[in-house]
C-alpha positions in Angstrom: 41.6 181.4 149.8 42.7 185.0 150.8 41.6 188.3 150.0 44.1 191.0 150.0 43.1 194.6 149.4 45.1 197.5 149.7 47.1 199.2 146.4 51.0 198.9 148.4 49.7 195.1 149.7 49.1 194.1 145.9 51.7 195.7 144.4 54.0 193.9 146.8 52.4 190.4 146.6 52.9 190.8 142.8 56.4 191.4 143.1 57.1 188.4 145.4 55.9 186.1 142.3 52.8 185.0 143.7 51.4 184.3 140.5 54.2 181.8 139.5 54.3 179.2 142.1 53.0 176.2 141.1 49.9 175.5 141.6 49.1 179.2 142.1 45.4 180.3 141.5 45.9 184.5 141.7 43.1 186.7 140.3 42.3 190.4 140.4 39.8 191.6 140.7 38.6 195.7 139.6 35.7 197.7 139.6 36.5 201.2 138.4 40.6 200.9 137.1 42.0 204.4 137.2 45.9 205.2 136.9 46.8 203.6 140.0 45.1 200.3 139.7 45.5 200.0 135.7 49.3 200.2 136.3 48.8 197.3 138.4 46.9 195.3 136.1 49.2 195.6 133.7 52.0 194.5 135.9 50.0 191.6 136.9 49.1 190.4 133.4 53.3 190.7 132.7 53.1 187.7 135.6 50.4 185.9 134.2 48.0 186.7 136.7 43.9 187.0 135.4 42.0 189.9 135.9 38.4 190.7 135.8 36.6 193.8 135.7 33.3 193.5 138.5 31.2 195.8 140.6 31.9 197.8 144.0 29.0 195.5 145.3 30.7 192.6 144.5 34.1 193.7 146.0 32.0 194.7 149.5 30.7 190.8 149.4 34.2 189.4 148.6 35.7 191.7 151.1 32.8 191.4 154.3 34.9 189.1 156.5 37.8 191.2 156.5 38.5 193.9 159.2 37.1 197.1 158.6 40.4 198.6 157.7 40.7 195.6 154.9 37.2 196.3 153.8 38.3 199.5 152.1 39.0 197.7 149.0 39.0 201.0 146.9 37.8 198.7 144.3 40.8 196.2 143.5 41.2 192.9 145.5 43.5 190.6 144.8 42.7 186.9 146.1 45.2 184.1 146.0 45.1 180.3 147.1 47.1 177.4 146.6 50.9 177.8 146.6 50.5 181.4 146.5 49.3 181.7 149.6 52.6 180.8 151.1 54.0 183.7 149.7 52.5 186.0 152.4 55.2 184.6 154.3 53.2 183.8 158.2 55.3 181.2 159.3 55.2 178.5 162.1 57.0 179.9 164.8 59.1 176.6 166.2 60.2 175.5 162.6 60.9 178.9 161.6 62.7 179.6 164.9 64.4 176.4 165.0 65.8 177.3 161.5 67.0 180.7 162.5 68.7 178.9 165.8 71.5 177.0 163.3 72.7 180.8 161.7 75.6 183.1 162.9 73.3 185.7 162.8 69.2 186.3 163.5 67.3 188.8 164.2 63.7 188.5 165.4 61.5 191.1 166.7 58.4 190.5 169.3 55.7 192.3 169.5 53.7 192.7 173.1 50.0 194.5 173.3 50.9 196.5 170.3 47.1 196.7 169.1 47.4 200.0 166.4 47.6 198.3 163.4 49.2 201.3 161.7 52.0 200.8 164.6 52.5 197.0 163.8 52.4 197.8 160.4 54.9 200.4 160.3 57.5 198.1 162.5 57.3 195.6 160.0 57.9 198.0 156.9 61.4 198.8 159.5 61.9 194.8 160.0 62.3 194.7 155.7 64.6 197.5 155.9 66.8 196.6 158.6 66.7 192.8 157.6 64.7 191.1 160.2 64.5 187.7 160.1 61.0 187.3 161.8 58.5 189.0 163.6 56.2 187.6 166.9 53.0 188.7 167.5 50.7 187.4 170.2 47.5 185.9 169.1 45.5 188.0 171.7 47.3 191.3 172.2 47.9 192.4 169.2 47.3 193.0 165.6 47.4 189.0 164.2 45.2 189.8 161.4 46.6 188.3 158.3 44.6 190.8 156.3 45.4 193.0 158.7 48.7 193.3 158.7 49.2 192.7 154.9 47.5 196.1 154.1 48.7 198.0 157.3 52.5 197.0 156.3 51.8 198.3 152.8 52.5 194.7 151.7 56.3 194.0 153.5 55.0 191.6 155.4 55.0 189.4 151.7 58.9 189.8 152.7 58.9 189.4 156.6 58.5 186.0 157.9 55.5 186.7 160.6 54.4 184.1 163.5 51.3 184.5 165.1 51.6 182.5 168.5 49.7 182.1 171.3 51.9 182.8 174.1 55.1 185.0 174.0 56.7 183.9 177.3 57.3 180.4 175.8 58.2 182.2 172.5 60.9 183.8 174.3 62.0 180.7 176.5 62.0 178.8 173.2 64.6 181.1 171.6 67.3 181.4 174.6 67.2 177.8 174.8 68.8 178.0 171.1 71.2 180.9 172.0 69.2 183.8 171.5 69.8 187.0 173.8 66.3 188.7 174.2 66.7 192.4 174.8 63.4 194.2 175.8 63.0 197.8 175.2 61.9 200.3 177.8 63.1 203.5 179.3 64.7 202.6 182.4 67.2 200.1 180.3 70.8 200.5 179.2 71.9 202.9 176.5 71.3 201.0 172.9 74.7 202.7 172.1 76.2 201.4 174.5 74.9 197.7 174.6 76.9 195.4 172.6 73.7 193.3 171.1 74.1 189.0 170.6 74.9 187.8 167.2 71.3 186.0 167.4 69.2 188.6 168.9 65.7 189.0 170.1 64.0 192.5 170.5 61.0 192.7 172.5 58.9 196.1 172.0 55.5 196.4 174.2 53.2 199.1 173.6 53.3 202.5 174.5 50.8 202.5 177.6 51.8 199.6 179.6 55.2 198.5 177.9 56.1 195.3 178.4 54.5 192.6 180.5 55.5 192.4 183.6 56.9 188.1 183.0 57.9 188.7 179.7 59.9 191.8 180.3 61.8 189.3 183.5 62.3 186.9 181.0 64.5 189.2 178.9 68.3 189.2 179.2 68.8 192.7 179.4 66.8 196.2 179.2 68.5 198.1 176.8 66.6 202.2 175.9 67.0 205.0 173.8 69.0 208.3 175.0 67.0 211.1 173.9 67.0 215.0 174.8 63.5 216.3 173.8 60.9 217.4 176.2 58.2 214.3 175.4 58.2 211.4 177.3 59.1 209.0 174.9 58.6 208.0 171.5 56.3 206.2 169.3 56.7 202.6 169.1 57.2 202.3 165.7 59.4 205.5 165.3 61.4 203.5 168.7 61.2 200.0 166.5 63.3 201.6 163.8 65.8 203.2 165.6 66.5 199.8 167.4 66.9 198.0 164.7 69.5 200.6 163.3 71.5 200.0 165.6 71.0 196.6 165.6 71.7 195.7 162.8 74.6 197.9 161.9 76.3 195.8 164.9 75.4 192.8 163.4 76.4 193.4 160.1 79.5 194.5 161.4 80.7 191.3 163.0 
């Protein structure tokens, strides 16, 4: 069973249909329903999906295993098991990748050392909008939370296939094998404007400190950057995610 809290996370859960698979066993759960959270039970009880009204204590004991960003329940939890657990979408990285390998197009986006939750959350919210087909994230150095990264994506990551693996170097060896370019993204690279990016692409971002490890960033084909004119150093890696993947994906659409 998972517990899911956060009001964007269950509101976006809900709208994948998680309470329709079959076999599904959703429930909500509420201590105190004001506007916000009544809204949602009512859109949950239009899908079928059981509420029932409990205590703040209770929601702290359903809720003590999860990280202390995911303990903030704000008294609604949602837990799900059975099919609907697949719809959070985490995904086994070979099959996933191996399925991605046989289309024109892909577009997957690793993430190195980025441990801000509200960071990894945020590039995933831009991997919905800009159609990525799958995020990476290392097991160790990063955010691979499953609650985690449910609430800090405000729930897009029930849209964005994630794979939590335990080494990205053979992540990314795995994926040129089967015609993926890997791009990683730093400062000293190549204008993004003027890099014409693979139909199956691969975007490595590392964090803002230390960028990107020193193997993984030589196993990238090519370092491609941002051109910018402001006085700062660089950008956030979120804010840098997004612009990436507009440009990105406006090439790949486009061919």
């Amino acid at each position: 069973m998972r517990v899911v809290t956060g009001f964007h996370a269950i509101e976006e859960l809900l709208r994948t249909g998680a309470g329709t698979a079959e076999g599904a066993k959703p429930q909500l759960l509420y201590s105190k329903p004001g506007p916000r959270i009544k809204k949602i039970l009512e859109d949950a009880k239009k899908s079928g999906i059981h509420a029932t009204q409990t205590t703040d204590r209770e929601l702290d004991k359903l809720t003590a295993n999860l990280s202390e960003t995911a303990r903030n329940h704000r008294g609604l939890v949602l837990t799900i098991s059975g099919e609907a657990e697949k719809k959070q979408n985490f995904v086994q990285f070979d099959t996933f990748a191996e399925e991605l390998s046989h289309k024109d197009k892909a577009l997957v986006v690793i993430l190195d050392s980025i441990t801000d939750p509200h960071n990894t959350g945020a590039i995933i919210r831009s991997c919905d909008q800009f159609g990525a087909d799958l995020v990476v994230i290392p097991e160790h150095r990063g955010v691979s939370e499953s609650d985690v990264i449910m609430r800090s994506s405000a729930g897009a990551a029930a849209w964005v296939p994630v794979a939590v693996v335990q080494n990205l170097n053979r992540s990314v060896e795995f994926l040129k094998q089967r015609g993926f370019w890997v791009y990683g993204a730093d400062a000293d690279g190549q204008s993004a404007r003027q890099t014409e990016f693979a139909p199956k692409t691969a975007l490595v971002m590392g964090s803002e400190g230390s960028g990107i490890a020193q193997l993984l960033r030589k196993n990238c084909d090519a370092i491609v950057s941002i051109p910018t004119c402001g006085k700062l150093d660089s950008l956030n890696v979120s804010v840098a995610t997004g612009v990436l993947l507009y440009e990105i994906s406006g090439q790949l659409q486009s061919k």
